[in-house]
C-alpha positions in Angstrom: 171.8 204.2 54.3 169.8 201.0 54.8 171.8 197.6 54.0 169.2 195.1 52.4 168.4 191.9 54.5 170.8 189.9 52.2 173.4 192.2 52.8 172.9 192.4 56.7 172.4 188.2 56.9 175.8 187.9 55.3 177.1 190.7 57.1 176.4 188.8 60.5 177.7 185.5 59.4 181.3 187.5 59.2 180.5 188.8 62.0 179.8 186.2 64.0 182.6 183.9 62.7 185.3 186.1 62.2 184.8 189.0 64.2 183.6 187.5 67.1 187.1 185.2 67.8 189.0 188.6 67.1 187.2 190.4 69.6 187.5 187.6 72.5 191.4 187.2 71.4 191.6 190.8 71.9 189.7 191.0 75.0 191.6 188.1 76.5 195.4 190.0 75.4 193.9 193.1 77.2 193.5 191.5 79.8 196.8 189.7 80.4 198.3 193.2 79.7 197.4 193.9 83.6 197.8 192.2 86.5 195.4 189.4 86.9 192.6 190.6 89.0 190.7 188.6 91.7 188.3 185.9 90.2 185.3 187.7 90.6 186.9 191.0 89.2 187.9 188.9 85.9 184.3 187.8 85.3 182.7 191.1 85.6 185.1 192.4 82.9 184.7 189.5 80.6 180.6 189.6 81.0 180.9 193.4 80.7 183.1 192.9 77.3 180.5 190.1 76.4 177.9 192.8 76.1 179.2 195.8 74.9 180.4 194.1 71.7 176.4 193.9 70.8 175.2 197.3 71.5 177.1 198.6 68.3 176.4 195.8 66.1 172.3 195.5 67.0 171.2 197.0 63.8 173.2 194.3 62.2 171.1 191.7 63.6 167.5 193.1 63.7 165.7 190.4 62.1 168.1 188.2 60.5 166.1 185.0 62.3 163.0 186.0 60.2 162.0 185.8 56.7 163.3 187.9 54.2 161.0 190.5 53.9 161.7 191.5 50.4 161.3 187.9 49.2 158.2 187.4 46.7 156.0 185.0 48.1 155.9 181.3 47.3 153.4 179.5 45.8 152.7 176.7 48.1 
């Protein structure tokens, strides 16, 4: 099932502003769960969390920058 532009535009908003502090709250608890790794070790798993959250949710954001394309043209 295809979600209309409108429907994917607001979609990301929630996304971006309410999921996205979730996900980097989690990540960060996950973290601390463990002992804290070397410096180094600590970025590679936040950069590696910082990307994986993206790959599922890239359908989502497919051309939410551009114009609607369902939109009937204006009469400029």
């Amino acid at each position: 099932m295809a979600l209309s532009y409108k429907t994917r535009k607001r979609l990301s908003v929630l996304i971006l502003f309410v999921g996205l502090p979730l996900y980097i709250i989690a990540a960060v608890n996950l973290v601390a769960l463990f002992e804290r790794p070397s410096l180094l070790v600590e970025l590679l798993i936040y950069v590696g969390l910082g990307v994986i959250w993206a790959f599922p949710l890239k359908a989502v954001f497919k051309g939410i920058g551009q114009p609607d394309p369902d939109a009937k043209p204006s009469d400029q």
